[in-house]
mmCIF file of the N, C-alpha and C atoms, coordinates in Angstrom:
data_MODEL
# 
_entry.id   MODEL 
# 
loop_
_atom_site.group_PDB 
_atom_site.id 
_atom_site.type_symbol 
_atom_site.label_atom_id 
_atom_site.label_alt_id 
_atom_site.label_comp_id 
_atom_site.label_asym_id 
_atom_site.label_entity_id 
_atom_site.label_seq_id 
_atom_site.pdbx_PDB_ins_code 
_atom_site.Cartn_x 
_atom_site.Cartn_y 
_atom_site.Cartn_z 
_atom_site.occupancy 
_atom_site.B_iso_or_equiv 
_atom_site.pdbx_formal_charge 
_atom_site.auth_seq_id 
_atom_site.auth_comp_id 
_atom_site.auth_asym_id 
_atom_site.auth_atom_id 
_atom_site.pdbx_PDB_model_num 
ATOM 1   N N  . UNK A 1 1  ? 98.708  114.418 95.285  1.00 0.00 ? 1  UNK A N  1 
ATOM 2   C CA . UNK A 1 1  ? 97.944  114.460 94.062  1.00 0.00 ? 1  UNK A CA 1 
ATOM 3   C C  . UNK A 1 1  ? 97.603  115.893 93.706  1.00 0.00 ? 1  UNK A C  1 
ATOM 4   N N  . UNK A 1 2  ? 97.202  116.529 94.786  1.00 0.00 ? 2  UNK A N  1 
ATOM 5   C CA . UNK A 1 2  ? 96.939  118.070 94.194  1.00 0.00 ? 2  UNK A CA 1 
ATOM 6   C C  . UNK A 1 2  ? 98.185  118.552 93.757  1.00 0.00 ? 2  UNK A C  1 
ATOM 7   N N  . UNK A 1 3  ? 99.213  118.585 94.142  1.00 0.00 ? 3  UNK A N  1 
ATOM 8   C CA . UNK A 1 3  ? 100.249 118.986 93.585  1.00 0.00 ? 3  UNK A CA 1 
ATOM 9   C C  . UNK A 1 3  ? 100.798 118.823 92.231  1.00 0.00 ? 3  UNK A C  1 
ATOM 10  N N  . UNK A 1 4  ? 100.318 117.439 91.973  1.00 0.00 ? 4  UNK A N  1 
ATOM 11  C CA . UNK A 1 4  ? 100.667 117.356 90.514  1.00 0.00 ? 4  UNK A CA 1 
ATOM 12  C C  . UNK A 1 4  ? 99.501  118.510 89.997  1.00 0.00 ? 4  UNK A C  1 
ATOM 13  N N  . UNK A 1 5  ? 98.272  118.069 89.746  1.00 0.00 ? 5  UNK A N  1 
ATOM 14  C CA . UNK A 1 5  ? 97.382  118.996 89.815  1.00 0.00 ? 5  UNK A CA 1 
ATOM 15  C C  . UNK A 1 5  ? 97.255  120.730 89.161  1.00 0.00 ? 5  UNK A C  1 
ATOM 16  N N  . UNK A 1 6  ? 98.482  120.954 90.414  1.00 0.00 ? 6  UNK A N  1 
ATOM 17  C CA . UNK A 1 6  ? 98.778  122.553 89.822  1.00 0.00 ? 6  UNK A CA 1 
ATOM 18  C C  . UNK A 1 6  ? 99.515  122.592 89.536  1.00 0.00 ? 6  UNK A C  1 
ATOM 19  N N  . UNK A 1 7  ? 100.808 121.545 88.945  1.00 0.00 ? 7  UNK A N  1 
ATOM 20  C CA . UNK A 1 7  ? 101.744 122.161 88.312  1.00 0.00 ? 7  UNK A CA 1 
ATOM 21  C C  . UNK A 1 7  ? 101.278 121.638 87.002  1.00 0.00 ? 7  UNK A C  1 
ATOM 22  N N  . UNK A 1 8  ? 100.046 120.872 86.526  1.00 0.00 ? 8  UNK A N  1 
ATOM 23  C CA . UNK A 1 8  ? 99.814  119.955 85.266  1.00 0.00 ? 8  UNK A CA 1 
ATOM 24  C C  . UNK A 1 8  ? 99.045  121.955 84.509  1.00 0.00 ? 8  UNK A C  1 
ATOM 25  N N  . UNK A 1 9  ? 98.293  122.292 86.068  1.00 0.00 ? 9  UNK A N  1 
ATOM 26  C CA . UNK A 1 9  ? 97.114  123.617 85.474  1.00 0.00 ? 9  UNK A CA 1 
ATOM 27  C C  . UNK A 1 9  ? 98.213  124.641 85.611  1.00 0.00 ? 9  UNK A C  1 
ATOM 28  N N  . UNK A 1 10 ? 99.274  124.844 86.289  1.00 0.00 ? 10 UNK A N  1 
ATOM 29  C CA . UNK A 1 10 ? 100.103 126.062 85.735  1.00 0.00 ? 10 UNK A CA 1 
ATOM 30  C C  . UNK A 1 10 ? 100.907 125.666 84.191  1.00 0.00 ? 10 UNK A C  1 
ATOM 31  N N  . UNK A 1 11 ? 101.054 124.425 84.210  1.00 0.00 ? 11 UNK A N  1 
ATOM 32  C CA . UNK A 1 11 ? 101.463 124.309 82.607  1.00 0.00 ? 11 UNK A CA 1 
ATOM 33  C C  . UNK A 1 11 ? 100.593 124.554 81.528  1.00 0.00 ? 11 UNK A C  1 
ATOM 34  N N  . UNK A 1 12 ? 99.279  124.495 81.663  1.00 0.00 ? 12 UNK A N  1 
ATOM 35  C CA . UNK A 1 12 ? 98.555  124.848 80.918  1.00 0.00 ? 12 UNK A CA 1 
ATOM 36  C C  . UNK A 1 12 ? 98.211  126.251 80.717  1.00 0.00 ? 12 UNK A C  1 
ATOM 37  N N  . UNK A 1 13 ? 98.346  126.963 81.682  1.00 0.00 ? 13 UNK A N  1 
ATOM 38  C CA . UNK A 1 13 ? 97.732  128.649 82.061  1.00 0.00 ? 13 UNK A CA 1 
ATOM 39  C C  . UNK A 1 13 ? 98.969  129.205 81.323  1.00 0.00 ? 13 UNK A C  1 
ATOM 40  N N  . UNK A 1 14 ? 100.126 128.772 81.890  1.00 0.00 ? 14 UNK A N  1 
ATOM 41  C CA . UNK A 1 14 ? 101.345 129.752 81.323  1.00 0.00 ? 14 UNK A CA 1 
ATOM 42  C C  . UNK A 1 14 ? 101.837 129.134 80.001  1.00 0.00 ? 14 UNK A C  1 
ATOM 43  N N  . UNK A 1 15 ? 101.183 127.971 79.350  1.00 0.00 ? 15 UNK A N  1 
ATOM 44  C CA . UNK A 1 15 ? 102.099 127.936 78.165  1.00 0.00 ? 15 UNK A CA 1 
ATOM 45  C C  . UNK A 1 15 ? 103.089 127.450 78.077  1.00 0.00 ? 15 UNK A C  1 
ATOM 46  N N  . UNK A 1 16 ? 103.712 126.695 78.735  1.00 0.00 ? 16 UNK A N  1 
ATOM 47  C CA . UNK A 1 16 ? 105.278 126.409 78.996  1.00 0.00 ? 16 UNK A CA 1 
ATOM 48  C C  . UNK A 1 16 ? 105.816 125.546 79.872  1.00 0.00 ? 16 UNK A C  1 
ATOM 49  N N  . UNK A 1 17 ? 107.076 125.505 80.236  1.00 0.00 ? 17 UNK A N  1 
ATOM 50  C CA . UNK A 1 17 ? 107.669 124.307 81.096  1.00 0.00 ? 17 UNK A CA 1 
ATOM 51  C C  . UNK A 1 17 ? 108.240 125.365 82.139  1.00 0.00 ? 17 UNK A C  1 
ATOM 52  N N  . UNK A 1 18 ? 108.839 124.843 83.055  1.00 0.00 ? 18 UNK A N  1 
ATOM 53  C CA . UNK A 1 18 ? 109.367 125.185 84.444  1.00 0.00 ? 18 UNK A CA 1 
ATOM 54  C C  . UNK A 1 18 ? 110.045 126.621 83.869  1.00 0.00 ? 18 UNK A C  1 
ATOM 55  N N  . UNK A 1 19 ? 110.690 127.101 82.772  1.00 0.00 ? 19 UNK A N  1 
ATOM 56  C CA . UNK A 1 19 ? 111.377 128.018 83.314  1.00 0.00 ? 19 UNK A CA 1 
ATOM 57  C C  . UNK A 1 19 ? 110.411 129.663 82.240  1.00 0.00 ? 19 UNK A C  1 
ATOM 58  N N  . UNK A 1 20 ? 109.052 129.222 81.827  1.00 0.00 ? 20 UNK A N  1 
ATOM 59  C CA . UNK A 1 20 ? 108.287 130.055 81.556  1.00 0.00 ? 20 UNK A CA 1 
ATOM 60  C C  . UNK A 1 20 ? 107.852 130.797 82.941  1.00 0.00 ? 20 UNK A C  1 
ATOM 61  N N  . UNK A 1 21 ? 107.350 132.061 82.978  1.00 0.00 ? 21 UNK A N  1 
ATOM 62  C CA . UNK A 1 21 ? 107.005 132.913 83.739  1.00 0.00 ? 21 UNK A CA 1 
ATOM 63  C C  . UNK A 1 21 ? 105.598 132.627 84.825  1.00 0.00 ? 21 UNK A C  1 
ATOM 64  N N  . UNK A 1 22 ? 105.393 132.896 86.283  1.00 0.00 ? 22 UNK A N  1 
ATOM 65  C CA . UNK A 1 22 ? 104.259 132.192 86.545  1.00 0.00 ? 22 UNK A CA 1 
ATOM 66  C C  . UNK A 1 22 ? 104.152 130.443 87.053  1.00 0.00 ? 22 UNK A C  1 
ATOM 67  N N  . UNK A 1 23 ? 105.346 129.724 86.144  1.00 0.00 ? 23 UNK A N  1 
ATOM 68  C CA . UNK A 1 23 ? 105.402 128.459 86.796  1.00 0.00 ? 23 UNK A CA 1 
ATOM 69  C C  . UNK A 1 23 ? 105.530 128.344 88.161  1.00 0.00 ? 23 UNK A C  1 
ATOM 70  N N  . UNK A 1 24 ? 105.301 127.458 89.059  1.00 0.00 ? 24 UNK A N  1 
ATOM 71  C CA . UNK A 1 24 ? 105.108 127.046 90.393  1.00 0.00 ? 24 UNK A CA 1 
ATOM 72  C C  . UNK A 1 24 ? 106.756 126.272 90.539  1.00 0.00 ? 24 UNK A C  1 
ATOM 73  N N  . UNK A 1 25 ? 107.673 127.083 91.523  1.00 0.00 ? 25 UNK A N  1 
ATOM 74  C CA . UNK A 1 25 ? 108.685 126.771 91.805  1.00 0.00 ? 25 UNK A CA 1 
ATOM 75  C C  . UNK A 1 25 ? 108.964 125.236 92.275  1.00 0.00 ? 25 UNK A C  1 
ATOM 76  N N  . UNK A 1 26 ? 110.066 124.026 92.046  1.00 0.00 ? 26 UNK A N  1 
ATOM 77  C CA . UNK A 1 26 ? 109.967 122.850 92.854  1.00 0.00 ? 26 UNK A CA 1 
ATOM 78  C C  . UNK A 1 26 ? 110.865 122.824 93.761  1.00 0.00 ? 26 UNK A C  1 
ATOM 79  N N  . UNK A 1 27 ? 111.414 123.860 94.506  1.00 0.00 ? 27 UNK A N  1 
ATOM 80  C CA . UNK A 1 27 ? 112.572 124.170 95.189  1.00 0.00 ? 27 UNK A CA 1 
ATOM 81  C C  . UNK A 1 27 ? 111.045 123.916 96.849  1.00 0.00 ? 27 UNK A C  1 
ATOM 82  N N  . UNK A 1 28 ? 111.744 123.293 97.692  1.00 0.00 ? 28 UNK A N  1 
ATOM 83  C CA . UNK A 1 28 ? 110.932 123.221 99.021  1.00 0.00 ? 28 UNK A CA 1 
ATOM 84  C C  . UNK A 1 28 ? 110.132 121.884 99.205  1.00 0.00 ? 28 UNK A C  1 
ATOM 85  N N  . UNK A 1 29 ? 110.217 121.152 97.856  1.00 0.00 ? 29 UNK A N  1 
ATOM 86  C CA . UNK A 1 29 ? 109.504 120.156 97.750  1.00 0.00 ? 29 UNK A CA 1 
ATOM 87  C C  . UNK A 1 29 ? 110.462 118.806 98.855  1.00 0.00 ? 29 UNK A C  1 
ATOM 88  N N  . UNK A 1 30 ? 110.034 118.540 99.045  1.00 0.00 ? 30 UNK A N  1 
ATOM 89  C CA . UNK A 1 30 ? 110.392 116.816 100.473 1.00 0.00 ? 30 UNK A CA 1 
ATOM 90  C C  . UNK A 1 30 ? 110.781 116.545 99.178  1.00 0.00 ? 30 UNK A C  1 
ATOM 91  N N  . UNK A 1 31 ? 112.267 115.686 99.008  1.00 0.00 ? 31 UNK A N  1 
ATOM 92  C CA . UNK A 1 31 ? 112.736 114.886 98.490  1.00 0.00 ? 31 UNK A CA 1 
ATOM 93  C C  . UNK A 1 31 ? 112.515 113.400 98.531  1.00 0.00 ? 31 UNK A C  1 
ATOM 94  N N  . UNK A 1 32 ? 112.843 112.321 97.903  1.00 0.00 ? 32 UNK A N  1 
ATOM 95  C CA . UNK A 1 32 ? 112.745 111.060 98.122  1.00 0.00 ? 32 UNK A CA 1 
ATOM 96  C C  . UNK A 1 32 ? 113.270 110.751 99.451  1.00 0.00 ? 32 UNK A C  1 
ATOM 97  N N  . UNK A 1 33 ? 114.647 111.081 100.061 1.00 0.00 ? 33 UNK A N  1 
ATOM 98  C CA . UNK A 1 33 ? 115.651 110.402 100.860 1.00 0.00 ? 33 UNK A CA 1 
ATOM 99  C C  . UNK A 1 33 ? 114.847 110.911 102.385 1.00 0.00 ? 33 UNK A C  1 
ATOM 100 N N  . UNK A 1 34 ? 113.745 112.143 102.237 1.00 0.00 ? 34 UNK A N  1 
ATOM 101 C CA . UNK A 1 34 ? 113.348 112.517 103.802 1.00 0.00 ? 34 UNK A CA 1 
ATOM 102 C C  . UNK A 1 34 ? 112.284 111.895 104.139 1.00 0.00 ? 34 UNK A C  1 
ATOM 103 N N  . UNK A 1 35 ? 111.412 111.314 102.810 1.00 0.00 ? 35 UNK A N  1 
ATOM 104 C CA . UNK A 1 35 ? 110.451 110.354 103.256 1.00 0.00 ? 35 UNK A CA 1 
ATOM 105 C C  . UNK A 1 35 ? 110.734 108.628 102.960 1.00 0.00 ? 35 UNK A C  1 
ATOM 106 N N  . UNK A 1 36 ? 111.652 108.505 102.605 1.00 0.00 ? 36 UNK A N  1 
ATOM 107 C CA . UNK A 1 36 ? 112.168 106.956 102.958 1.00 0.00 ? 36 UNK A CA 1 
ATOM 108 C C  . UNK A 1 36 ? 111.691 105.679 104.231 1.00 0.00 ? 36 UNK A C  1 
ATOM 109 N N  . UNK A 1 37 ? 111.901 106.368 105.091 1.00 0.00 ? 37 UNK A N  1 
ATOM 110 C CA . UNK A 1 37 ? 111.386 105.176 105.934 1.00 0.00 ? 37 UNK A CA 1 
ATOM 111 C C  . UNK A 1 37 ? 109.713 105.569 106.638 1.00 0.00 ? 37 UNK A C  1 
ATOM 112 N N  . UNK A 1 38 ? 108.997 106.272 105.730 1.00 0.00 ? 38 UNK A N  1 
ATOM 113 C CA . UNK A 1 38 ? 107.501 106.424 105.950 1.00 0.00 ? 38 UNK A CA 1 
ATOM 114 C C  . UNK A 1 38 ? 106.992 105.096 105.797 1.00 0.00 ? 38 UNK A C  1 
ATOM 115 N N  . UNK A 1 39 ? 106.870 104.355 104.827 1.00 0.00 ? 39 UNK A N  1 
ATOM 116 C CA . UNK A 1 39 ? 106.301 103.549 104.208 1.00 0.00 ? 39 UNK A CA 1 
ATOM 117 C C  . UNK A 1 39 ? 106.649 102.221 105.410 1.00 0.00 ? 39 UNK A C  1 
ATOM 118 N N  . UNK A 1 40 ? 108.431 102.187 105.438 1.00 0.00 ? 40 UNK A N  1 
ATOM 119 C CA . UNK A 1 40 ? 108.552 100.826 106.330 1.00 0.00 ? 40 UNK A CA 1 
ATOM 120 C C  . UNK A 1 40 ? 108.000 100.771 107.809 1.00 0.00 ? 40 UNK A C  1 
ATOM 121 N N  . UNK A 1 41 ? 107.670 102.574 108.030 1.00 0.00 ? 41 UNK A N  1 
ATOM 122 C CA . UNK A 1 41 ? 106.993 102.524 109.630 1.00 0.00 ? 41 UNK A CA 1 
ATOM 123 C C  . UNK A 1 41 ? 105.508 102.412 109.682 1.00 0.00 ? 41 UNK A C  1 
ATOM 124 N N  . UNK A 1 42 ? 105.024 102.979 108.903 1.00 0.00 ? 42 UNK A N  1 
ATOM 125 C CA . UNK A 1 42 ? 103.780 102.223 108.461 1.00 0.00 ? 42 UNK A CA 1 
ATOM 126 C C  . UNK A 1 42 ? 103.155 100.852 108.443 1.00 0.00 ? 42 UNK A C  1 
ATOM 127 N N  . UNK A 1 43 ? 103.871 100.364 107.866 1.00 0.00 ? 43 UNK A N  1 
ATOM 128 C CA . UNK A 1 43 ? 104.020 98.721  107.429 1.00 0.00 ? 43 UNK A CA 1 
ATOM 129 C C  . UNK A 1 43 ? 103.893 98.044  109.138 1.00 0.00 ? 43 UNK A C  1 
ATOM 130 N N  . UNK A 1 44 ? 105.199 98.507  109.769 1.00 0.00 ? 44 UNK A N  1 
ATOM 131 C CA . UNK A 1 44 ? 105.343 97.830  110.661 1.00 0.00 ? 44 UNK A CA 1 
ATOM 132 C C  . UNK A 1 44 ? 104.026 97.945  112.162 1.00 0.00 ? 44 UNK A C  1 
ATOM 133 N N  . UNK A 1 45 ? 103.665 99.151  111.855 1.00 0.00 ? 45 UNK A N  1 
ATOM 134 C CA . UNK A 1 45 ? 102.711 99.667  112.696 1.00 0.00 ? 45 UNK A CA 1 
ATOM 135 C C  . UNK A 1 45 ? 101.617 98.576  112.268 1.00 0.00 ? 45 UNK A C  1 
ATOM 136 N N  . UNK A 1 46 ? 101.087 98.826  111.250 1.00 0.00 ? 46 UNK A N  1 
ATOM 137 C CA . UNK A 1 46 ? 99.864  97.636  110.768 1.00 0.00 ? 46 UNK A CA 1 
ATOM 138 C C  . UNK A 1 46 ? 100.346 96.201  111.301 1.00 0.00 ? 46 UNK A C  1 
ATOM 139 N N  . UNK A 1 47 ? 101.531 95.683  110.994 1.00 0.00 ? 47 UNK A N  1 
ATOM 140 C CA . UNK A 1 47 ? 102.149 94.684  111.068 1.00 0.00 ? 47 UNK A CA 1 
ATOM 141 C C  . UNK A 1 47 ? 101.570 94.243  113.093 1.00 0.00 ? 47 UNK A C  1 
ATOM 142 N N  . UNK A 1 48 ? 102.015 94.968  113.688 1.00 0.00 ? 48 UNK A N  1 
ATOM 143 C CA . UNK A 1 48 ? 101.952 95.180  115.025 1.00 0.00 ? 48 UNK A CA 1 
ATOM 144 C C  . UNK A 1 48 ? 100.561 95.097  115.839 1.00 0.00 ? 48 UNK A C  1 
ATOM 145 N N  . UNK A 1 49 ? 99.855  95.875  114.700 1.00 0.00 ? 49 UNK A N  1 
ATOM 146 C CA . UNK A 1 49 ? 98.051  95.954  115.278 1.00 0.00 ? 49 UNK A CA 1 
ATOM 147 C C  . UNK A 1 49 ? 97.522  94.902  114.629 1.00 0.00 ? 49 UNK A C  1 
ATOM 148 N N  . UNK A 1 50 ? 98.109  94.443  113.874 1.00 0.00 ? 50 UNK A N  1 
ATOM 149 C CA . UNK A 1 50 ? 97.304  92.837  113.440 1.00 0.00 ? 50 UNK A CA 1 
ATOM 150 C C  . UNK A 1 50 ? 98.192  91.591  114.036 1.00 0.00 ? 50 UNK A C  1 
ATOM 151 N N  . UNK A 1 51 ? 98.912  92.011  114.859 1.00 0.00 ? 51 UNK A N  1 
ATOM 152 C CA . UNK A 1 51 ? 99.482  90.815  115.627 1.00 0.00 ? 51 UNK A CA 1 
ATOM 153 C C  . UNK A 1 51 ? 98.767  90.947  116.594 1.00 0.00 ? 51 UNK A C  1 
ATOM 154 N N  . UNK A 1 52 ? 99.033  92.388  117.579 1.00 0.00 ? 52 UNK A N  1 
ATOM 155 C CA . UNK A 1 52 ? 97.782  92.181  118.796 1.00 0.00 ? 52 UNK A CA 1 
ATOM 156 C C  . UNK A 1 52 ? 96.414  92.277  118.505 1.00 0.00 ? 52 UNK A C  1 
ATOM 157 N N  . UNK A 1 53 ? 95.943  92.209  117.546 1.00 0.00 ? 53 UNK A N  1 
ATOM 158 C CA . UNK A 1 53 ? 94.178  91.729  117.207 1.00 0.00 ? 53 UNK A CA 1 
ATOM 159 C C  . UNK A 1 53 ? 94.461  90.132  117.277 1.00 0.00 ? 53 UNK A C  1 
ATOM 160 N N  . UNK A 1 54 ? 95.483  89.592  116.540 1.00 0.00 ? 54 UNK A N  1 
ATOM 161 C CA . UNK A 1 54 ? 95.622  87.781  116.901 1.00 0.00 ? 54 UNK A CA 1 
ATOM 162 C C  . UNK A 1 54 ? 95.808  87.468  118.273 1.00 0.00 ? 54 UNK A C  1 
ATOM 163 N N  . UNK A 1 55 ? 96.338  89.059  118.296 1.00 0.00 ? 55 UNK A N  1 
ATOM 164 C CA . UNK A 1 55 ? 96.689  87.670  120.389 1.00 0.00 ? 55 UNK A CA 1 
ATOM 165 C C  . UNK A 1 55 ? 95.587  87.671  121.268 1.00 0.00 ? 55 UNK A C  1 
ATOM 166 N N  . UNK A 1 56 ? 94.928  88.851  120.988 1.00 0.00 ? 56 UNK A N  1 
ATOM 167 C CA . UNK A 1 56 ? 93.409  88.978  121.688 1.00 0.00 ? 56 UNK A CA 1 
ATOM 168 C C  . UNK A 1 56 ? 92.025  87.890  121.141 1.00 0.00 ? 56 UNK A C  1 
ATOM 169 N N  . UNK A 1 57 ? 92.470  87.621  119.746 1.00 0.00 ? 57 UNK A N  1 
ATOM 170 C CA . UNK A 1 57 ? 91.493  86.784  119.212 1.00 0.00 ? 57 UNK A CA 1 
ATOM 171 C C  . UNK A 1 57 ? 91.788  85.167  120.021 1.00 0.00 ? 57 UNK A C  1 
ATOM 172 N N  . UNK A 1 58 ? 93.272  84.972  119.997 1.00 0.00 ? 58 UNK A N  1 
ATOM 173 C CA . UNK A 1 58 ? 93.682  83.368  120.275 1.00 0.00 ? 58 UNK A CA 1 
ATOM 174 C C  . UNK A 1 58 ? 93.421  83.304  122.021 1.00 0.00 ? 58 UNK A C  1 
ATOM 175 N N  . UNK A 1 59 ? 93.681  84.745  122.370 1.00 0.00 ? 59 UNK A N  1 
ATOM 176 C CA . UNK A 1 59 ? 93.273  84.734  124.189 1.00 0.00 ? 59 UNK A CA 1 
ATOM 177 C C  . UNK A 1 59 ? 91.770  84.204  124.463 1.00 0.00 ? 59 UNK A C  1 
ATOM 178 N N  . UNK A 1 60 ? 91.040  85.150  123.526 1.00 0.00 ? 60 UNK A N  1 
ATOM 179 C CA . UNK A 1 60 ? 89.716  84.736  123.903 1.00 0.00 ? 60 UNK A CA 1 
ATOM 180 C C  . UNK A 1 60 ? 89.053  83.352  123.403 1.00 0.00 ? 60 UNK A C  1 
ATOM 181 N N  . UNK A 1 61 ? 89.899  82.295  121.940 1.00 0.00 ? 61 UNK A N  1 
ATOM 182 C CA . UNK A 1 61 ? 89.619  81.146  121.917 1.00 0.00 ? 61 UNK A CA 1 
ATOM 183 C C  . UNK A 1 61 ? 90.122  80.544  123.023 1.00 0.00 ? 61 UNK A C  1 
ATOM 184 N N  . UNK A 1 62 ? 91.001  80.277  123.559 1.00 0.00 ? 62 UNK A N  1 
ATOM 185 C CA . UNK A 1 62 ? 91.715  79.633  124.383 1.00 0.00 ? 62 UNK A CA 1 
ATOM 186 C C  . UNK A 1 62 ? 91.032  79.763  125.831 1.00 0.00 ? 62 UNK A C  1 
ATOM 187 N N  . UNK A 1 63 ? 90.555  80.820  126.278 1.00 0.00 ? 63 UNK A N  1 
ATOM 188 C CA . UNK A 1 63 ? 89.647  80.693  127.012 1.00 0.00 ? 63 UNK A CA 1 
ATOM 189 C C  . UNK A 1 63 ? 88.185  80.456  127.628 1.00 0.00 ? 63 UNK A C  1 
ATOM 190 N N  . UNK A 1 64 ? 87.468  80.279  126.081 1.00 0.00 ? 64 UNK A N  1 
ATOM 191 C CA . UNK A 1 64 ? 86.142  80.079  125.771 1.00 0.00 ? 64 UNK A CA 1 
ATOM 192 C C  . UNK A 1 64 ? 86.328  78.304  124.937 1.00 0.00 ? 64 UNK A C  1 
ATOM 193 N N  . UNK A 1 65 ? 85.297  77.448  124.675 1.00 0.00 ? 65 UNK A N  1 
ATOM 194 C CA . UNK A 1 65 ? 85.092  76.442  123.958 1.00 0.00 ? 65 UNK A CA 1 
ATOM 195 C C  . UNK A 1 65 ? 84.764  76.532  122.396 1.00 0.00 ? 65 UNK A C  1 
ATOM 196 N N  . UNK A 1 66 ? 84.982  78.094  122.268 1.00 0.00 ? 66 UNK A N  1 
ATOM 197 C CA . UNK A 1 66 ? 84.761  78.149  120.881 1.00 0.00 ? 66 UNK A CA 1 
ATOM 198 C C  . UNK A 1 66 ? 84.967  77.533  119.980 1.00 0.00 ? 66 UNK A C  1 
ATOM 199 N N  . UNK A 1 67 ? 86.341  77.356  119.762 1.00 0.00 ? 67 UNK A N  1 
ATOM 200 C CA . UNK A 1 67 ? 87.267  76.242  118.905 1.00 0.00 ? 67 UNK A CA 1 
ATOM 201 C C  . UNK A 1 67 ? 86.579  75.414  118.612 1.00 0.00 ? 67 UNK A C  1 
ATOM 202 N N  . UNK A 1 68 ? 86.573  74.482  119.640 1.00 0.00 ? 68 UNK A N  1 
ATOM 203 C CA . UNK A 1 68 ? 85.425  72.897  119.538 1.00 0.00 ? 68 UNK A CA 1 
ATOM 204 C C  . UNK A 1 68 ? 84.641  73.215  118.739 1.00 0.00 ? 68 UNK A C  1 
ATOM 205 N N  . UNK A 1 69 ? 83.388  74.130  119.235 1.00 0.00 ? 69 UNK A N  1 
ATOM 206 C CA . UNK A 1 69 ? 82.559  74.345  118.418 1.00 0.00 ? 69 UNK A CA 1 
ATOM 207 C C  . UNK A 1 69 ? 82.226  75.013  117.218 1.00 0.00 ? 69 UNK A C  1 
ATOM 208 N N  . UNK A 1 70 ? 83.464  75.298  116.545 1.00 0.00 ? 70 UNK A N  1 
ATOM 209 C CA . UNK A 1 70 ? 83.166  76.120  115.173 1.00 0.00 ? 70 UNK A CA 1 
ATOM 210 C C  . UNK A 1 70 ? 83.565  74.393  114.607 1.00 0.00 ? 70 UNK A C  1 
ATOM 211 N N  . UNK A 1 71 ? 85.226  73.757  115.170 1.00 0.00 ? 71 UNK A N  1 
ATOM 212 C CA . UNK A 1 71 ? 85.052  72.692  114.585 1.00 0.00 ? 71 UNK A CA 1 
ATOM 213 C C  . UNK A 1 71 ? 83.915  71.324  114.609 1.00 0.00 ? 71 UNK A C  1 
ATOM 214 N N  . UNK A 1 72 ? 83.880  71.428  115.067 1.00 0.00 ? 72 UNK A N  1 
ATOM 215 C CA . UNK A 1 72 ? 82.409  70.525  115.384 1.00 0.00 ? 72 UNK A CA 1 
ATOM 216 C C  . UNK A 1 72 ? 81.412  70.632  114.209 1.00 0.00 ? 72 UNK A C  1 
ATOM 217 N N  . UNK A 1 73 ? 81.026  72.193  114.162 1.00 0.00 ? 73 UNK A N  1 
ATOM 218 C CA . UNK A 1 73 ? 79.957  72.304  113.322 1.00 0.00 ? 73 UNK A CA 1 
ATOM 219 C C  . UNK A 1 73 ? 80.090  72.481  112.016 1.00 0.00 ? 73 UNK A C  1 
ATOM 220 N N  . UNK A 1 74 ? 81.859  72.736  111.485 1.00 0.00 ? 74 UNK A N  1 
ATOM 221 C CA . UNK A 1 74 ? 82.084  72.584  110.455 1.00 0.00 ? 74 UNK A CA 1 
ATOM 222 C C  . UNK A 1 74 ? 82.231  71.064  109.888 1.00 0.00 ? 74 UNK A C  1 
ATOM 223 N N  . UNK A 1 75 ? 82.875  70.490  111.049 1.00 0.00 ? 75 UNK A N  1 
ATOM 224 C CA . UNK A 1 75 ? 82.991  68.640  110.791 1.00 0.00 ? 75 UNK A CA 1 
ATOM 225 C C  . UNK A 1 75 ? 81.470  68.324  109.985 1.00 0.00 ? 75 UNK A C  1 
ATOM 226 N N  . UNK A 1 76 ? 80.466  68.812  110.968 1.00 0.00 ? 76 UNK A N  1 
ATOM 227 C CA . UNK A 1 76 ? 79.208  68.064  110.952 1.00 0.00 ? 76 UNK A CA 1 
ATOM 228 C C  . UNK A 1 76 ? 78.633  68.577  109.807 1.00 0.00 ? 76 UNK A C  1 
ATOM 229 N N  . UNK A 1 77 ? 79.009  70.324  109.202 1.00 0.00 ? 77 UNK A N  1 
ATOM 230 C CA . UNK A 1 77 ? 78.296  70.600  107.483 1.00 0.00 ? 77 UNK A CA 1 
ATOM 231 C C  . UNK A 1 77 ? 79.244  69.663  106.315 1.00 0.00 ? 77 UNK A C  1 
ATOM 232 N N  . UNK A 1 78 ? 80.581  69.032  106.765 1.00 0.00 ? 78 UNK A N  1 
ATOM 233 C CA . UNK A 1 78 ? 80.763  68.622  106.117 1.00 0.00 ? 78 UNK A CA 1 
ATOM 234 C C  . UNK A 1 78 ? 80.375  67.055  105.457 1.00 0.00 ? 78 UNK A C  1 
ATOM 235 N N  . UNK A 1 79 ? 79.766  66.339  106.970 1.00 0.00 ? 79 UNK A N  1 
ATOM 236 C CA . UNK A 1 79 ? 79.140  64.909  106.788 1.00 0.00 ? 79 UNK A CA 1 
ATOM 237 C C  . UNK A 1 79 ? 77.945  65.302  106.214 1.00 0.00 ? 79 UNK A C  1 
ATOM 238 N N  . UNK A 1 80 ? 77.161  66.333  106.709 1.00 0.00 ? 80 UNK A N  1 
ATOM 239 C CA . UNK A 1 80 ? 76.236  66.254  106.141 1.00 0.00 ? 80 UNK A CA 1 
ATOM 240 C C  . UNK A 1 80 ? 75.839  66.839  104.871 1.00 0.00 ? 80 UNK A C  1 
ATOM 241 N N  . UNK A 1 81 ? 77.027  67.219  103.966 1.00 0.00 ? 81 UNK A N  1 
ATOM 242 C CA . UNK A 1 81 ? 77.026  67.205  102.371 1.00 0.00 ? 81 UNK A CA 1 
ATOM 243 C C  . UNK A 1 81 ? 77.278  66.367  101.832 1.00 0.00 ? 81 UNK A C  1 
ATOM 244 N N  . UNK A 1 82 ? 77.974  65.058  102.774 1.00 0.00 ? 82 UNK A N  1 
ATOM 245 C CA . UNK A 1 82 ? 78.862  63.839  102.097 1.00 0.00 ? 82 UNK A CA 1 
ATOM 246 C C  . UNK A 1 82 ? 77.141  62.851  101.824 1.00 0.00 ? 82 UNK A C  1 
ATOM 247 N N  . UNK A 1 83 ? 76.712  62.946  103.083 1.00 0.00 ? 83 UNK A N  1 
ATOM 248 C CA . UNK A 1 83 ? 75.297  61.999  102.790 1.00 0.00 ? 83 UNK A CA 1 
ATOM 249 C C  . UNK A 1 83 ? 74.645  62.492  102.574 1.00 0.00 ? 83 UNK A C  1 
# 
């Protein structure tokens, strides 16, 4: 974002487009093709830490009576809206 930034305020300072005097060169800039698979390693990383937050969550139902009792007490708010 800053980058757009200063090339939006060197267009304004110098008056002109890329080949006025003073413009901010785009030669050095990361192309599309070198950041390509940023996004899909990203993804997959999240993808990965919210699988092992599920396996730690289903470890610790599975070993506690929790289960029962969330269902239980949801069963029972639900009879007791019915009557």
């Amino acid at each position: 974002m800053s980058k757009i930034v200063l090339y939006l305020e060197s267009f304004r300072v110098c008056g002109g487009g890329p080949r006025s005097a003073g413009w901010p060169s785009l030669q050095g800039r990361p192309t599309v093709s070198e950041e390509a698979g940023q996004a899909t390693a990203e993804y997959g990383l999240v993808m990965l830490a919210a699988a092992a937050i599920a396996g730690l969550l289903l470890a610790w139902a599975a070993g506690t009576d929790a289960v029962g009792r969330i269902m239980d007490a949801v069963v029972a708010s639900i009879i007791g809206d019915i009557s």
